[in-house]
TIKENU-978077 format. One record per residue: residue number from 1; chain; x, y, z of N, C-alpha, C in turn. Coordinates in nm, 3 decimals. Layout:
BEGIN
<NUM; A; <X; Y; Z>; <X; Y; Z>; <X; Y; Z>>
...
***
This chain:
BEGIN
<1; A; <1.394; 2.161; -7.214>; <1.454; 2.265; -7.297>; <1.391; 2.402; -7.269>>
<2; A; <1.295; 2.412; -7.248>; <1.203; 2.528; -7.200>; <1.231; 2.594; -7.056>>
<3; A; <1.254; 2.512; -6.999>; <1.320; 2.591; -6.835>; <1.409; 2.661; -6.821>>
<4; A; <1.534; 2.595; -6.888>; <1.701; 2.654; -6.926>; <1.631; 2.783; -7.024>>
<5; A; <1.569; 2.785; -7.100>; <1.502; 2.914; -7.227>; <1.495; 3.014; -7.088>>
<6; A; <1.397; 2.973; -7.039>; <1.332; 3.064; -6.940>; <1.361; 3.107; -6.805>>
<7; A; <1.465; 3.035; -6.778>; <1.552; 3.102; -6.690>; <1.698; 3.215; -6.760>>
<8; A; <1.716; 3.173; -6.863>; <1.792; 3.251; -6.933>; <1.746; 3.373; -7.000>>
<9; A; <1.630; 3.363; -7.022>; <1.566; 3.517; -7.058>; <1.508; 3.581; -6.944>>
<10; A; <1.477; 3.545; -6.781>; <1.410; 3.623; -6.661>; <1.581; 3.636; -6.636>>
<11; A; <1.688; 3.598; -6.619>; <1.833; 3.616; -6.571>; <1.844; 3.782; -6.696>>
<12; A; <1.818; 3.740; -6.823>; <1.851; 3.874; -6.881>; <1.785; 3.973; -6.896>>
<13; A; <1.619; 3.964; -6.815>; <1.519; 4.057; -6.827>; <1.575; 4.129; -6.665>>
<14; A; <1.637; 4.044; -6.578>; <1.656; 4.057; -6.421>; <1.792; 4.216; -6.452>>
<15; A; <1.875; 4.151; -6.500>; <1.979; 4.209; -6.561>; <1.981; 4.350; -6.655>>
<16; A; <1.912; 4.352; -6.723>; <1.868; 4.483; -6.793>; <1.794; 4.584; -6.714>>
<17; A; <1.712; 4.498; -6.621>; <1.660; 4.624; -6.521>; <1.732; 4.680; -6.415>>
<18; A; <1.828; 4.605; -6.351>; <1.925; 4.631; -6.293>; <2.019; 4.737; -6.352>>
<19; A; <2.068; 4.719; -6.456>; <2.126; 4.815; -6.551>; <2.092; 4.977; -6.547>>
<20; A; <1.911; 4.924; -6.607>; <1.889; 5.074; -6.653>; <1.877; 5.160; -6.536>>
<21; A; <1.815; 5.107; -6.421>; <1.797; 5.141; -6.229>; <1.933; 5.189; -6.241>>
<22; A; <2.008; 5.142; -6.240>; <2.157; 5.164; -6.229>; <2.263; 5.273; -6.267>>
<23; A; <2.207; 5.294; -6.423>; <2.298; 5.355; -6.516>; <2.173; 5.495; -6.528>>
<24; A; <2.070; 5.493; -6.512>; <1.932; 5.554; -6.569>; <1.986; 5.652; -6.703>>
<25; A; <2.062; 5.575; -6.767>; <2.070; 5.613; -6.897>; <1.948; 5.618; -7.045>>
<26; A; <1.917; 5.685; -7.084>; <1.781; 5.653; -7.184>; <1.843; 5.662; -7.303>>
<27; A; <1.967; 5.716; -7.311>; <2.010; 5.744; -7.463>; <2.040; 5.617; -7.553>>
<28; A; <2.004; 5.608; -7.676>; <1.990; 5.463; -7.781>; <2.086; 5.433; -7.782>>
<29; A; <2.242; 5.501; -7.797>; <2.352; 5.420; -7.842>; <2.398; 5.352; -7.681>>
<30; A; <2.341; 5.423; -7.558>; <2.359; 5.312; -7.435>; <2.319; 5.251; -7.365>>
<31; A; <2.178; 5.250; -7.409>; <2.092; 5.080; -7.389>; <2.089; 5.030; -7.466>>
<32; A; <2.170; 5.004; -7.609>; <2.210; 4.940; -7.691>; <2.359; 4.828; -7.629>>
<33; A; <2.449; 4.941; -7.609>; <2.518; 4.873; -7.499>; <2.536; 4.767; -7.398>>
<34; A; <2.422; 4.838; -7.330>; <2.343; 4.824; -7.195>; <2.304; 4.644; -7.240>>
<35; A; <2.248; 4.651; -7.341>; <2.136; 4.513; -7.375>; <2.275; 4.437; -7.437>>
<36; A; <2.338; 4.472; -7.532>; <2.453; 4.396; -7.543>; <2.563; 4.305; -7.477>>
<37; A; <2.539; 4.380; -7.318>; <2.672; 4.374; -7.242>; <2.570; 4.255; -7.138>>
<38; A; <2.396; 4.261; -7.134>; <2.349; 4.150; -7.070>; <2.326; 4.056; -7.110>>
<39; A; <2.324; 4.090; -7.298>; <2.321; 3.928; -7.372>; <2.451; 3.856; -7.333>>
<40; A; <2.549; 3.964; -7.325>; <2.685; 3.871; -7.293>; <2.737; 3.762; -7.199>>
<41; A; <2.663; 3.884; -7.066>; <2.668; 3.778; -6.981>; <2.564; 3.659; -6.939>>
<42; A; <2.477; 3.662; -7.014>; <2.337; 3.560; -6.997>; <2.451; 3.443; -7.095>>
<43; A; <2.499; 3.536; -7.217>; <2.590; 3.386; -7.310>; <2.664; 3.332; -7.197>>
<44; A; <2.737; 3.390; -7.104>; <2.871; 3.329; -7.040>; <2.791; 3.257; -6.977>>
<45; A; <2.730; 3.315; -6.864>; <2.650; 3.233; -6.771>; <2.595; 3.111; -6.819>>
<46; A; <2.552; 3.112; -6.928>; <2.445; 2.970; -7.000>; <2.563; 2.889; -7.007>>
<47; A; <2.694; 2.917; -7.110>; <2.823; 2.847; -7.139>; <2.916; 2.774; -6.994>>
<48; A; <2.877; 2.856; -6.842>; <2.939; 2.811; -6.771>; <2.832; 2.704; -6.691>>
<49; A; <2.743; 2.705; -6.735>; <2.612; 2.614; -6.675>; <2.574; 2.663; -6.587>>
<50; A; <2.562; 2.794; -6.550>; <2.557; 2.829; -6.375>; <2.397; 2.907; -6.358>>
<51; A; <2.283; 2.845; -6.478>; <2.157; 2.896; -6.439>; <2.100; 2.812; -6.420>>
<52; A; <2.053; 2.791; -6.363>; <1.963; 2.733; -6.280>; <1.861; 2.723; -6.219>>
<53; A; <1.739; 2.635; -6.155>; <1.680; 2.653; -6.064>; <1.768; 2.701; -5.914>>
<54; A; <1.850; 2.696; -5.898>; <1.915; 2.753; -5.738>; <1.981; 2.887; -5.792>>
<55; A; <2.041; 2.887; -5.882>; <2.148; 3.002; -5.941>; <2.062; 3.118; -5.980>>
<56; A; <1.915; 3.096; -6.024>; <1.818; 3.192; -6.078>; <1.692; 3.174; -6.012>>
<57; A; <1.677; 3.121; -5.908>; <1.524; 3.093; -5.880>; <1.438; 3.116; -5.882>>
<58; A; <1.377; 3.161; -5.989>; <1.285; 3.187; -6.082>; <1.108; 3.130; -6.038>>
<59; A; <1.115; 2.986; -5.963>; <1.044; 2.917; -5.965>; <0.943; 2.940; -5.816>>
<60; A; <1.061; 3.040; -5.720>; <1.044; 3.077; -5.627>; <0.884; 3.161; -5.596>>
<61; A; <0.890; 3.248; -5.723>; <0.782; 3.308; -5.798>; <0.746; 3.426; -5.676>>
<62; A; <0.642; 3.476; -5.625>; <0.572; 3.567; -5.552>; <0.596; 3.532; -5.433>>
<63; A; <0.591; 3.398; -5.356>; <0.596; 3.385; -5.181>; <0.756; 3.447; -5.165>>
<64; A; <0.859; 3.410; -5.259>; <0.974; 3.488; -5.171>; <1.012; 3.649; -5.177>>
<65; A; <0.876; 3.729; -5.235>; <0.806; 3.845; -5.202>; <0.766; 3.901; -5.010>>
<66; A; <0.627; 3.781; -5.023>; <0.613; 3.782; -4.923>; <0.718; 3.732; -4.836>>
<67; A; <0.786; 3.662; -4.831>; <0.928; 3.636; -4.706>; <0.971; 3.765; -4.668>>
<68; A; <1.052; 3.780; -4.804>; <1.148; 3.906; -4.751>; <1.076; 4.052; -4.676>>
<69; A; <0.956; 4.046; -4.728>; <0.862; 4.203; -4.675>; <0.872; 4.106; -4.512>>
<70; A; <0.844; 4.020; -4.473>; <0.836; 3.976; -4.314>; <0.957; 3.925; -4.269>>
<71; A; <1.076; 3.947; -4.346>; <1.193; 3.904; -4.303>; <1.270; 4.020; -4.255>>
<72; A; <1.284; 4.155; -4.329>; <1.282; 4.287; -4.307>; <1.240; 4.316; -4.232>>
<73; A; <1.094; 4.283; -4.186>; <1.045; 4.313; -4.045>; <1.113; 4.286; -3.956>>
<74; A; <1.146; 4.121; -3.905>; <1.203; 4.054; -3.817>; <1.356; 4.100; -3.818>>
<75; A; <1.454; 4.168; -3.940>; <1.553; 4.220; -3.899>; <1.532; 4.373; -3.807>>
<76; A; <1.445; 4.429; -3.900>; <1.422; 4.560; -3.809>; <1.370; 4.541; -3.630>>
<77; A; <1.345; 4.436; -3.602>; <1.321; 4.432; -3.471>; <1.395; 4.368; -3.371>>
<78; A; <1.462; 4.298; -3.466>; <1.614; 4.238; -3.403>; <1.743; 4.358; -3.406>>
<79; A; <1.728; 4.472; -3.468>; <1.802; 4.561; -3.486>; <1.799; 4.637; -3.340>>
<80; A; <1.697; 4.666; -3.359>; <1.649; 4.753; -3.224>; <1.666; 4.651; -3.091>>
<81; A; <1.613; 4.543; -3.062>; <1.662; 4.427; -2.998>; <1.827; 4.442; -2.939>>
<82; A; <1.943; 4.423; -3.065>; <2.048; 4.452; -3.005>; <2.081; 4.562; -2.972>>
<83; A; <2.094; 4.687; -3.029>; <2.064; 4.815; -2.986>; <2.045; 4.806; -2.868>>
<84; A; <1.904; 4.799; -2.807>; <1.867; 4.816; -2.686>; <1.978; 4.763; -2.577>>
<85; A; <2.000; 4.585; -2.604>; <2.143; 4.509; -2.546>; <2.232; 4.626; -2.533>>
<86; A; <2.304; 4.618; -2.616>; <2.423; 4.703; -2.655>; <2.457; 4.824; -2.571>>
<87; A; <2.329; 4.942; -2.535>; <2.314; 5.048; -2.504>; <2.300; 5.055; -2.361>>
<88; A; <2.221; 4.927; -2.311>; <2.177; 4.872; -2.175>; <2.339; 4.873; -2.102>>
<89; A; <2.339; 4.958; -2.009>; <2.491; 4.982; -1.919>; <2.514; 4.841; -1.862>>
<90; A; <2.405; 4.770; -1.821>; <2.410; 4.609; -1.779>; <2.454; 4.503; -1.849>>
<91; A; <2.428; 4.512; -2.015>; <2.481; 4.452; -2.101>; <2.421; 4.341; -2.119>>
<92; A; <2.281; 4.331; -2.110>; <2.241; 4.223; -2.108>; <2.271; 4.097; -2.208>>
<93; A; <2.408; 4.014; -2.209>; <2.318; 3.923; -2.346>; <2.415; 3.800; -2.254>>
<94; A; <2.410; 3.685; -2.315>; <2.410; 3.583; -2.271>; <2.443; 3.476; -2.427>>
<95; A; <2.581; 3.501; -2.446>; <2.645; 3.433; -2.596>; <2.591; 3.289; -2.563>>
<96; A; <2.537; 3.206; -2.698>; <2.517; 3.045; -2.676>; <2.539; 3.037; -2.814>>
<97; A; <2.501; 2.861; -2.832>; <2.522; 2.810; -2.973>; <2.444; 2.725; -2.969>>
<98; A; <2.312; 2.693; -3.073>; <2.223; 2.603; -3.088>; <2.231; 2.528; -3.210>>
<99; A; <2.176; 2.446; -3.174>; <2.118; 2.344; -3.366>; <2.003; 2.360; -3.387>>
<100; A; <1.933; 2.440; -3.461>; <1.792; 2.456; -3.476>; <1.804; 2.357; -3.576>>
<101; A; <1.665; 2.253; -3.604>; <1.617; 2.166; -3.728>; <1.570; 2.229; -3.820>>
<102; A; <1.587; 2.146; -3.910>; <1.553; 2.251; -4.068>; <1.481; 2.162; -4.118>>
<103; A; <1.338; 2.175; -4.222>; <1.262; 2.122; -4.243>; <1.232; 2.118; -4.385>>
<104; A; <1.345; 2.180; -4.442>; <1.387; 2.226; -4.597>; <1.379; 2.134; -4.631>>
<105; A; <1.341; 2.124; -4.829>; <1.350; 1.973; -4.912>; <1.472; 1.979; -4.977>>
<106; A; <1.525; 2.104; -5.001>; <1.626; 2.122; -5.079>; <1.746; 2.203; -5.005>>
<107; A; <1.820; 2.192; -5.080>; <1.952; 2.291; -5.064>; <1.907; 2.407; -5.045>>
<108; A; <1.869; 2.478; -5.123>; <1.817; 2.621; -5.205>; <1.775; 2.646; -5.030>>
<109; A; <1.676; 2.594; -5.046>; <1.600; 2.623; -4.888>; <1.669; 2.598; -4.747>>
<110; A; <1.765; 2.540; -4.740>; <1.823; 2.561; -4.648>; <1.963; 2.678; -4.605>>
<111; A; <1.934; 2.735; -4.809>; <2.078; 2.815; -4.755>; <1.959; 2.919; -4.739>>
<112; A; <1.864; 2.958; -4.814>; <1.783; 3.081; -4.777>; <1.789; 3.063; -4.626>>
<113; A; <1.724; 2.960; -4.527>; <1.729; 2.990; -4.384>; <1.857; 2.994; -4.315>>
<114; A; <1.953; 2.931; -4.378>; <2.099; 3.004; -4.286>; <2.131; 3.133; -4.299>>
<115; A; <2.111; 3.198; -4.465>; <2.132; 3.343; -4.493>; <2.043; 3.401; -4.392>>
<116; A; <1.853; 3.383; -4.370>; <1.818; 3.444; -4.300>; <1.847; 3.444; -4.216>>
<117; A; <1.901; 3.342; -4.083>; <1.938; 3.373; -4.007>; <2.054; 3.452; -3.983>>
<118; A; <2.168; 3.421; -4.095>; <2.295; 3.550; -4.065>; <2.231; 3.678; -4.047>>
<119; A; <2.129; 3.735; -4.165>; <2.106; 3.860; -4.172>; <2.042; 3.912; -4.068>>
<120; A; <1.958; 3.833; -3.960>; <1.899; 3.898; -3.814>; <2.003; 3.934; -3.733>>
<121; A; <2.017; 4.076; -3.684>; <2.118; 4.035; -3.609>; <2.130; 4.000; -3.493>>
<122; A; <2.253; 3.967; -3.438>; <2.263; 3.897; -3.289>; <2.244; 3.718; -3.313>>
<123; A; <2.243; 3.725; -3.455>; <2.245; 3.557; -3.484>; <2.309; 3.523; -3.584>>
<124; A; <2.440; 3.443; -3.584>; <2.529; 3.380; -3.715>; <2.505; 3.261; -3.721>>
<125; A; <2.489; 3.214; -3.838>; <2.462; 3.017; -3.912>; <2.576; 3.006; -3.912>>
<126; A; <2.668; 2.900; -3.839>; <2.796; 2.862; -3.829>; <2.831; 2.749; -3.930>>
<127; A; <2.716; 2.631; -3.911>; <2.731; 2.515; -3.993>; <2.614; 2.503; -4.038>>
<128; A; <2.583; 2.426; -4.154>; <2.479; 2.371; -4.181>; <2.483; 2.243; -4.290>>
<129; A; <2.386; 2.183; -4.209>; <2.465; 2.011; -4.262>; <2.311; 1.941; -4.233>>
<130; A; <2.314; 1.797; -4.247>; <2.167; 1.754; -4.252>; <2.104; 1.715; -4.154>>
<131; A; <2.163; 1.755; -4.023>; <2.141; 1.781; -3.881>; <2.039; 1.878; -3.853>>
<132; A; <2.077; 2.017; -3.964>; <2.013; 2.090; -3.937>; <2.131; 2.238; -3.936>>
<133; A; <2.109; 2.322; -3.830>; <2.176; 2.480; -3.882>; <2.241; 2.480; -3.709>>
<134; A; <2.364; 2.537; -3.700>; <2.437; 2.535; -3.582>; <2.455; 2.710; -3.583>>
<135; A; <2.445; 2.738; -3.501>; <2.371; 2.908; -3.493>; <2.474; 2.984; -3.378>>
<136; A; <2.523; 3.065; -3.372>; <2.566; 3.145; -3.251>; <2.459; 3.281; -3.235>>
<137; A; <2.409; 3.247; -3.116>; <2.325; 3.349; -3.058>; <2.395; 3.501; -2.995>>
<138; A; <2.374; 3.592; -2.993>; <2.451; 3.683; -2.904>; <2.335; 3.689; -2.743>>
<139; A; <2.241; 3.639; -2.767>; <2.171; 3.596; -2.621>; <2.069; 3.497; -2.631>>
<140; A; <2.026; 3.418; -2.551>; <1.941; 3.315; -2.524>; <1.811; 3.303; -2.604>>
<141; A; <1.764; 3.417; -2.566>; <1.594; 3.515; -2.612>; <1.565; 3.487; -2.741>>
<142; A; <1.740; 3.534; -2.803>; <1.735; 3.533; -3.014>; <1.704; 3.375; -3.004>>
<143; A; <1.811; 3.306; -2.929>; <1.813; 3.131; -3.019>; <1.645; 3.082; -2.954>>
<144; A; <1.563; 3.128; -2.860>; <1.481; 3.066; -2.863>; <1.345; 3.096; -2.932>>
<145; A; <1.377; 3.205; -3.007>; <1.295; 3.292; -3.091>; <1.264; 3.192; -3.229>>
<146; A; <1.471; 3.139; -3.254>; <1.457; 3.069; -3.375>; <1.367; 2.881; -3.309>>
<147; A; <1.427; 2.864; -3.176>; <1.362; 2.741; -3.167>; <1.230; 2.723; -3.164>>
<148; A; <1.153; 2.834; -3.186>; <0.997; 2.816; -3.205>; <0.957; 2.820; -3.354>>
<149; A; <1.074; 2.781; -3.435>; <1.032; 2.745; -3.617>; <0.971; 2.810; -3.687>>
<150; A; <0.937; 2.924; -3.632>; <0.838; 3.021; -3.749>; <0.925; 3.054; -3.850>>
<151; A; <1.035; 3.115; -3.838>; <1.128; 3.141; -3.976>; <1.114; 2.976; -4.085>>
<152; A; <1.187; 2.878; -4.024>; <1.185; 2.767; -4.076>; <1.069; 2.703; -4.139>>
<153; A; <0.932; 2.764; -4.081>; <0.865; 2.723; -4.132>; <0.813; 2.830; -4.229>>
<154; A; <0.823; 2.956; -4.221>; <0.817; 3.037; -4.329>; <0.910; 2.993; -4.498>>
<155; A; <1.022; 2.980; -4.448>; <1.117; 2.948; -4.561>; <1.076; 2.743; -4.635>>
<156; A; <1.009; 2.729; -4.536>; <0.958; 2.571; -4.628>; <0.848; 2.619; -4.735>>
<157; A; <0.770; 2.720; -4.628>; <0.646; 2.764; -4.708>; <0.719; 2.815; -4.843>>
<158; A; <0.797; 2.891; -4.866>; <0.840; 2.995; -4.985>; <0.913; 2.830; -5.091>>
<159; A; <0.969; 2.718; -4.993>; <1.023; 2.654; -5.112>; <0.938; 2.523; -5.185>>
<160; A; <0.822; 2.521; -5.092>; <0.724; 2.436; -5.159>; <0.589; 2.497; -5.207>>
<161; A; <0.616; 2.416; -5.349>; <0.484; 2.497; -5.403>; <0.387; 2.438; -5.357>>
<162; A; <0.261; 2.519; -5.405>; <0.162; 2.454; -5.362>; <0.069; 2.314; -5.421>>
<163; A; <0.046; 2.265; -5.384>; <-0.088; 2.148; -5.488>; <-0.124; 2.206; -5.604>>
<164; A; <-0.106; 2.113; -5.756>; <-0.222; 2.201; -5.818>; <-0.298; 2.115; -5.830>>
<165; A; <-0.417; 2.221; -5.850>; <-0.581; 2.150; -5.876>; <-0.558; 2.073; -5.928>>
<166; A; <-0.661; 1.945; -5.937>; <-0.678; 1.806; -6.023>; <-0.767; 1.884; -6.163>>
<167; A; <-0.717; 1.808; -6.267>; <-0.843; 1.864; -6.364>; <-1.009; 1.796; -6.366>>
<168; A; <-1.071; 1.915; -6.339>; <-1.275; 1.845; -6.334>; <-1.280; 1.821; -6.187>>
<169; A; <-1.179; 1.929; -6.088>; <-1.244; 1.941; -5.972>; <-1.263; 2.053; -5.920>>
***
């Protein structure tokens, strides 16, 4: 009973800040509004069942902080990457399609690594099934970048927590 509580109040604390970022309204009668219109939808959302551990991932906590600050990286250098392709009069790229393995426990974690991979560019997640992730490369270099698992193994890291201590050790 406490999880559903607490994903339903970080969904409407998530939501109100979004708002005020948004609207940067300070006046009382419209963050009155403002808070009204996110209780509303925290009611719908709860009524349609759609919070969740995957729908709100909440549980994700601080490592999918650290992801995205080194995921941003790895787009910004894949940016410049195609760029460079692109601009190169030679044209260097070399289209393929791989199955990288996925080492995910959950769903959650395997769509985070297909999304990451859409968002690099010069790389689309075509399928993903329990095979693993079927990828179109725009050259060789990207898919063997992903076949050396550091993303994959970044995104296991962000979906498994860690050990906790034993108590009286």
């Amino acid at each position: 009973m406490i999880r559903p509580l607490l994903h339903a109040i970080s969904l409407g604390v998530l939501l109100a800040l979004i708002w005020l970022t948004l609207s940067g309204y300070l006046e009382p009668l419209l963050l009155a509004f403002g808070v009204i219109s996110c209780i509303g939808v925290v009611l719908i959302a709860h009524r349609m069942n759609v919070i969740d551990h995957e729908g709100h991932p909440i549980h994700l906590g601080w490592r999918i902080l650290a992801y995205w600050v080194w995921l941003i990286w790895e787009i910004v250098k894949s940016n410049i990457d195609v760029a460079r392709r692109i601009l190169d009069p030679a044209l260097p790229i070399s289209p393929c399609m791989v199955r990288v393995k996925t080492t995910q426990g959950s769903d959650l974690g395997q769509v985070i690594y297909a999304n990451s991979i859409t968002l690099t560019p010069g790389t689309v997640s075509i399928v993903v099934d329990d095979d693993g992730i079927l990828v179109h490369a725009v050259a060789k270099e990207l898919a063997d970048d992903l076949e050396t698992g550091e993303m994959d193994r970044r995104v296991t890291a962000v979906e498994t927590r860690p050990p906790r201590p034993r108590k009286g050790a």
